[in-house]
KESE-40892 format. One record per residue: x, y, z of N, C-alpha, C, O in turn; residue number from 0; chain. Coordinates in steps of 0.1 Angstrom, whole numbers, plus 5000, padded with zeros to 4 digits. Layout:
KESE-40892
X Y Z X Y Z X Y Z X Y Z NUM A
...
//
This chain:
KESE-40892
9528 7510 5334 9528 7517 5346 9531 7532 5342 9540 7534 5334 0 A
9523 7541 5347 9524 7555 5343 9534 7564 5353 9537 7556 5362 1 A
9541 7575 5355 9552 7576 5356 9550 7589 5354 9544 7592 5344 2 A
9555 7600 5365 9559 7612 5363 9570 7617 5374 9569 7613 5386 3 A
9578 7627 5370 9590 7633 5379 9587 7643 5380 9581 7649 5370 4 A
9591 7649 5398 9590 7666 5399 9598 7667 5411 9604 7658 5417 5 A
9599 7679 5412 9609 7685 5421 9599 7697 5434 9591 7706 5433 6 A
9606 7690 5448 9596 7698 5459 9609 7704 5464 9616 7695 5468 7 A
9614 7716 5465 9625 7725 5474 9639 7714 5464 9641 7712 5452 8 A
9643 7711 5475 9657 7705 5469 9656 7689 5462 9664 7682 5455 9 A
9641 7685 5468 9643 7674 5466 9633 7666 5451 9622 7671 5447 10 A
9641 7656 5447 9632 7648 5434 9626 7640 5436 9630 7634 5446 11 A
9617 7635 5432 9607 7627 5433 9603 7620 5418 9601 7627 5409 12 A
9603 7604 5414 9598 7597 5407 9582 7594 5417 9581 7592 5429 13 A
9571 7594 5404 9563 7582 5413 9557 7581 5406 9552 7591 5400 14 A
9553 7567 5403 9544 7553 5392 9537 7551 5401 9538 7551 5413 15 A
9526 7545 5389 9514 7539 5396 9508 7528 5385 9513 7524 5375 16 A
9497 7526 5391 9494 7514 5383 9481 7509 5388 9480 7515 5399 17 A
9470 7501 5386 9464 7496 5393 9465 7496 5409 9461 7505 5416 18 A
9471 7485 5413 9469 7483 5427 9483 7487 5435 9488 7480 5444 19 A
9490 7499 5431 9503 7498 5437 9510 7511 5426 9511 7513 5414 20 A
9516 7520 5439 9524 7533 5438 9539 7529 5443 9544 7524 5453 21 A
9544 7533 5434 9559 7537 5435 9567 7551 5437 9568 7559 5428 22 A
9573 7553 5449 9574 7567 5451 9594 7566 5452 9599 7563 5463 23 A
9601 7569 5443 9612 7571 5445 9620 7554 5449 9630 7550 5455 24 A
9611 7548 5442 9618 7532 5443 9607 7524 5451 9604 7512 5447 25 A
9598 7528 5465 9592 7520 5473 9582 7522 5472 9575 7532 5471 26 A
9579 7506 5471 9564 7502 5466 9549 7504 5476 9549 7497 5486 27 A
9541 7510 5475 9536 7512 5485 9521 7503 5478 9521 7500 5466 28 A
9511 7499 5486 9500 7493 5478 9489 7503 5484 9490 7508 5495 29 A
9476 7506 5475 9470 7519 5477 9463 7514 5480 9453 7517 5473 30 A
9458 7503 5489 9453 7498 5496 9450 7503 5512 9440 7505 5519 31 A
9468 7503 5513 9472 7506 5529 9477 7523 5526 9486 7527 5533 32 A
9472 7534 5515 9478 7546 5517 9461 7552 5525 9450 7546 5526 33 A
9465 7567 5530 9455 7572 5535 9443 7576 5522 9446 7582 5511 34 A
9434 7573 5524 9421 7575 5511 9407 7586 5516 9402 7589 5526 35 A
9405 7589 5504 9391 7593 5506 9383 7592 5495 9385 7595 5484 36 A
9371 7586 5500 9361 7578 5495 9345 7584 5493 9337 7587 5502 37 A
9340 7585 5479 9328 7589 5480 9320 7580 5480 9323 7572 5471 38 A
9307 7577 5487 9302 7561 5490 9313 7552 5494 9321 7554 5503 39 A
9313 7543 5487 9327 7531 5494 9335 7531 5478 9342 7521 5476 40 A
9334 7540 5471 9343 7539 5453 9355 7551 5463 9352 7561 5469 41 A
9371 7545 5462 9378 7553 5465 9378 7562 5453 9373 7559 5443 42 A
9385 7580 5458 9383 7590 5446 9398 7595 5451 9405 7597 5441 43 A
9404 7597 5461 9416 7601 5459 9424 7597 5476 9420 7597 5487 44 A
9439 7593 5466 9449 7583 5478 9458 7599 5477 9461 7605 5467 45 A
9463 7602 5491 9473 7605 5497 9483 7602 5497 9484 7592 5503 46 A
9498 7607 5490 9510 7599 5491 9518 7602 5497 9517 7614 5500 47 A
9525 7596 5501 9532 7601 5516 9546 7604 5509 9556 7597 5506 48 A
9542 7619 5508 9556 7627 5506 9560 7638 5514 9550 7646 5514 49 A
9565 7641 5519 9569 7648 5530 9568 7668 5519 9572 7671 5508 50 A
9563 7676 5528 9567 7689 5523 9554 7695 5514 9551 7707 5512 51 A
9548 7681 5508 9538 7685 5497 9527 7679 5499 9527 7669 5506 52 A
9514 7685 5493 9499 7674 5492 9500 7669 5479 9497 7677 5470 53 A
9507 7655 5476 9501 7648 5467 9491 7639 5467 9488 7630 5476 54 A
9486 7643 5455 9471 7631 5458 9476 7622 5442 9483 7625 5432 55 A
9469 7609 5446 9466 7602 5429 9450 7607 5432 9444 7609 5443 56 A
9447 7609 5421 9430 7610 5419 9424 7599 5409 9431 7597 5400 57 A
9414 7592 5410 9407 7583 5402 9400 7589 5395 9391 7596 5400 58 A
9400 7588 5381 9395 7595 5369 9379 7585 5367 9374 7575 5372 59 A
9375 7593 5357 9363 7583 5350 9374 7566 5341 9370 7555 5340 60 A
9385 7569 5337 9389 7557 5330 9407 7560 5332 9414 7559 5322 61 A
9411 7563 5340 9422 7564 5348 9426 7576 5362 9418 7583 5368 62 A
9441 7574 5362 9441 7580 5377 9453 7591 5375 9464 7589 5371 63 A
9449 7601 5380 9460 7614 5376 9466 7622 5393 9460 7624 5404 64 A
9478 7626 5388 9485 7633 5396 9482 7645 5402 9476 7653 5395 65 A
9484 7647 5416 9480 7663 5418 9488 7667 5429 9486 7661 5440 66 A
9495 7677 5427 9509 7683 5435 9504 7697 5439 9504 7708 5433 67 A
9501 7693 5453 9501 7706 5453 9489 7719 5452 9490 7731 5455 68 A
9476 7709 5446 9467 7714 5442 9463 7720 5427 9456 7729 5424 69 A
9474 7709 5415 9475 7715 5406 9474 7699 5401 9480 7689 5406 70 A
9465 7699 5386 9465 7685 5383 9476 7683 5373 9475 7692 5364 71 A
9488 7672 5371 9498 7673 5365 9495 7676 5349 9497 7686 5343 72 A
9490 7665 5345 9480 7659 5332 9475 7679 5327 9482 7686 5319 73 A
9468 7682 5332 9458 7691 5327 9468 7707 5328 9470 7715 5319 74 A
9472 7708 5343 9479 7719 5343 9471 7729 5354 9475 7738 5361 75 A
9457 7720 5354 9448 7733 5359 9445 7733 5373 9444 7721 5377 76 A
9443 7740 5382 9443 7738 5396 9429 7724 5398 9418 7723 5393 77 A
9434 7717 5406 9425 7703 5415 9412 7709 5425 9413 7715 5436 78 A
9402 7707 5419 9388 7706 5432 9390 7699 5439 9390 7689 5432 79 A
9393 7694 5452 9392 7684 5458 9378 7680 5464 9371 7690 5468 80 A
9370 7663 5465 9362 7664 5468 9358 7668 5485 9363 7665 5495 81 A
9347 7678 5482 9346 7683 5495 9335 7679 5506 9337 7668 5511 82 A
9326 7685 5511 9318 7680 5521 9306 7678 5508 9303 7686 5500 83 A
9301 7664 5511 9295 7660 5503 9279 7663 5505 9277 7660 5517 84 A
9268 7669 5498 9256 7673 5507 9247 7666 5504 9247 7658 5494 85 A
9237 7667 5511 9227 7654 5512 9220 7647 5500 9217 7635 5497 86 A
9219 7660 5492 9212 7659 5480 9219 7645 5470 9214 7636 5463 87 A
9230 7648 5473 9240 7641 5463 9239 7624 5468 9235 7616 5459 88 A
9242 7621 5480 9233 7613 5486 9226 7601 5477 9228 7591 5471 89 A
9214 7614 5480 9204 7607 5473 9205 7608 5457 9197 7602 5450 90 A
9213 7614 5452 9213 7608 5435 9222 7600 5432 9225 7597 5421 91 A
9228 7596 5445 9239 7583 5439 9231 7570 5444 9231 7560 5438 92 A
9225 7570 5453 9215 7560 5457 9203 7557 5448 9196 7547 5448 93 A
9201 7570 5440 9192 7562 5424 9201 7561 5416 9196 7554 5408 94 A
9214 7565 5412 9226 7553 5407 9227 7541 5406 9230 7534 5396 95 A
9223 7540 5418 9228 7522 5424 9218 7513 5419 9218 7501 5414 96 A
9206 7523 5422 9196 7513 5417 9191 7508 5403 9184 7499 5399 97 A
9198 7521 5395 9203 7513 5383 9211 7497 5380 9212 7491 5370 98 A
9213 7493 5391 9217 7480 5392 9205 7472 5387 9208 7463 5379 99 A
9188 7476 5393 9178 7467 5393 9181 7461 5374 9178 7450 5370 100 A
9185 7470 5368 9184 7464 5353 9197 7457 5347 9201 7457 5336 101 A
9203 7452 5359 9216 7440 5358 9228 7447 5353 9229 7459 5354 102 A
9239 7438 5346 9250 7441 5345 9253 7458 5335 9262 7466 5337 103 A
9243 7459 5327 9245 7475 5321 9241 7484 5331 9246 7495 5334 104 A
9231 7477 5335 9225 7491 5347 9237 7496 5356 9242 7508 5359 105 A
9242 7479 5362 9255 7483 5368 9268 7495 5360 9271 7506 5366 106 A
9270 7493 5353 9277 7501 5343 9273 7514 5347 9280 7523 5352 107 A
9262 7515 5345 9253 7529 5340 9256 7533 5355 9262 7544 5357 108 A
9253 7526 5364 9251 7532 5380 9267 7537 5385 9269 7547 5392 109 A
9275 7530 5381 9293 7536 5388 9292 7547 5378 9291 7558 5382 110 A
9292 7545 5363 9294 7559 5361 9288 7568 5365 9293 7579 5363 111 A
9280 7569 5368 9266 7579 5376 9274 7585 5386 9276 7597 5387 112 A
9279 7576 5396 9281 7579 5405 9297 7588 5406 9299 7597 5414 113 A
9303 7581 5398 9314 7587 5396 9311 7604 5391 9317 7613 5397 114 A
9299 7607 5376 9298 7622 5372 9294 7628 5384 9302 7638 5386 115 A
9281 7626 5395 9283 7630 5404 9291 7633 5414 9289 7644 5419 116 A
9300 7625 5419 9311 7629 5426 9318 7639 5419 9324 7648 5426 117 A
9318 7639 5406 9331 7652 5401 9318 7667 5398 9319 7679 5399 118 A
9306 7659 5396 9299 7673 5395 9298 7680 5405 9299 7692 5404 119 A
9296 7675 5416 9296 7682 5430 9310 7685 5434 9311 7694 5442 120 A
9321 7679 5429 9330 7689 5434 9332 7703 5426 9338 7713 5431 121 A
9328 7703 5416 9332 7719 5405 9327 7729 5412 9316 7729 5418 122 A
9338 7739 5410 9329 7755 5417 9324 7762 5406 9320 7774 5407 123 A
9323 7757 5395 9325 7761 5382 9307 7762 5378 9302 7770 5370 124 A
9302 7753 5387 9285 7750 5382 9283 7755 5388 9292 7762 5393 125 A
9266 7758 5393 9257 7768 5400 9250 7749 5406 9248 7738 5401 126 A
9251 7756 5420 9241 7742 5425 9227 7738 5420 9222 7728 5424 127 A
9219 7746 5409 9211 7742 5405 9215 7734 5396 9211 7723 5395 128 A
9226 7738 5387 9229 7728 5378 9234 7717 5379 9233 7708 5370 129 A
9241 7716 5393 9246 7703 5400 9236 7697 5396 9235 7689 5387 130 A
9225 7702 5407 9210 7689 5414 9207 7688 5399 9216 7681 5393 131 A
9200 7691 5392 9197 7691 5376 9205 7675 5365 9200 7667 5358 132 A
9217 7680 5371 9229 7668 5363 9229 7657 5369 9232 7647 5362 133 A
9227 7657 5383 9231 7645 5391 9218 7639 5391 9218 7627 5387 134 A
9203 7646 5394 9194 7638 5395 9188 7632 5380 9183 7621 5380 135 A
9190 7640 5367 9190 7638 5358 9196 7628 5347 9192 7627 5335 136 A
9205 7624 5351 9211 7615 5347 9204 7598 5349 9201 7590 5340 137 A
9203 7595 5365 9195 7585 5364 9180 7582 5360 9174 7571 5359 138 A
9175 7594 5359 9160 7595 5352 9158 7591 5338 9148 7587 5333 139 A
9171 7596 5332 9172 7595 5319 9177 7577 5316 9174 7569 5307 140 A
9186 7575 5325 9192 7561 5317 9178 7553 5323 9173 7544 5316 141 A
9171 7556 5336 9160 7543 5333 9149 7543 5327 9143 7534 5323 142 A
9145 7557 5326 9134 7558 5308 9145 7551 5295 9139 7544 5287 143 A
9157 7553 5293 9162 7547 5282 9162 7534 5280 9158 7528 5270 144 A
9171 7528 5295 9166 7516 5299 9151 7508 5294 9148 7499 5285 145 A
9145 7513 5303 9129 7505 5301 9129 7506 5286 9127 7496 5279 146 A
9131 7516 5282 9127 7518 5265 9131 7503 5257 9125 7493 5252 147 A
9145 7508 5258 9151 7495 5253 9150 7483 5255 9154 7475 5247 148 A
9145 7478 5266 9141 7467 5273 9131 7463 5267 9132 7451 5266 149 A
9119 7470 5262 9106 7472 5265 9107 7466 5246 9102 7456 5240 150 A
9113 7476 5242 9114 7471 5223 9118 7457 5225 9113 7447 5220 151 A
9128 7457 5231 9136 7444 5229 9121 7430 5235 9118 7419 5230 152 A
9118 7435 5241 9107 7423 5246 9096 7422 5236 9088 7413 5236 153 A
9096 7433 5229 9081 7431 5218 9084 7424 5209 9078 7415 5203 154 A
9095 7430 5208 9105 7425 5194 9104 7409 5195 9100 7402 5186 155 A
9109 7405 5206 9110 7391 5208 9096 7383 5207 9093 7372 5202 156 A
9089 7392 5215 9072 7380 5218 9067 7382 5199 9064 7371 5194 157 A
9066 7392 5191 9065 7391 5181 9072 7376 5175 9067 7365 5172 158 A
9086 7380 5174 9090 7372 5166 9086 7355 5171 9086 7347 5162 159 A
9082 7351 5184 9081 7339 5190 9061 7336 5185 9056 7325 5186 160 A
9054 7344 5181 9042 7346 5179 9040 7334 5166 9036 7323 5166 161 A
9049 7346 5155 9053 7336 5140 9057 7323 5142 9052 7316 5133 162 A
9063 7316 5150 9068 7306 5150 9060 7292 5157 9060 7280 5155 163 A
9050 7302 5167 9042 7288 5176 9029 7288 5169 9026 7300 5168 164 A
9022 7282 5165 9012 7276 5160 9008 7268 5152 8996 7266 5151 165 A
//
């Protein structure tokens, strides 16, 4: 369980987290039932109900970090929050998804997709062409790599089954 302390005006604050469940100053809350916001139906950041401050947990690519305030604890550096999401983006998480059609890696391939998208479009840091560029780019690339690999892998095989039947 991950764990950090801070201080808002007079008052302290512990709060852990963990998978399915935040601890704010001893009480267990499950981030199930905290206020969320969601890009597609993948939550991206929970609300904690602290009085005085905006704490968010945020969901990372491979964990979930603190943010007080508008400042991420971990990093130091001010929080994008995800904002109004635009159409475009939409539609490049929806060829994400369909990274699914090439089964359980495609799956893989498609949440992370969807996940770089969601953080690419929040950065003020890119130029929206480079957004559209990254976001639609990404699944173009994994299903040419995909098919590729698929495609060897199937030659590979009818070859080798060639040698053996006759």
């Amino acid at each position: 369980m991950k764990s950090h302390q801070f201080q808002i005006g007079s008052e302290s604050y512990t709060v852990e987290w963990s998978s399915y469940k935040v601890k704010v100053n001893g009480t267990v809350y499950k981030l199930r039932k905290l206020p969320i916001r969601r890009v597609l139906w993948i939550p991206m950041e929970y609300t904690l109900p602290i009085p005085n401050a905006n704490v968010l947990l945020v969901m990372g690519m491979f964990s979930m970090q603190l943010v007080i305030n508008g400042v991420n604890v971990q990093t130091g550096k001010p929080y994008e929050p995800i904002g109004k999401i635009p159409a475009w983006a939409y539609v490049a998480m929806v060829l994400d998804i369909t990274l699914a059609l090439w089964g359980a890696i495609g799956v893989v391939f498609g949440i992370l997709g969807i996940f770089m998208t969601s953080r690419v479009i929040a950065s003020s840091q890119m130029k929206n062409g480079t957004k559209i560029v990254l976001s639609f780019g990404y699944p173009i690339l994994v299903w040419v790599f995909l098919f590729l690999v698929f495609f060897v892998a199937g030659m590979a095989a009818a070859v080798a089954t060639m040698g053996t039947v006759g």
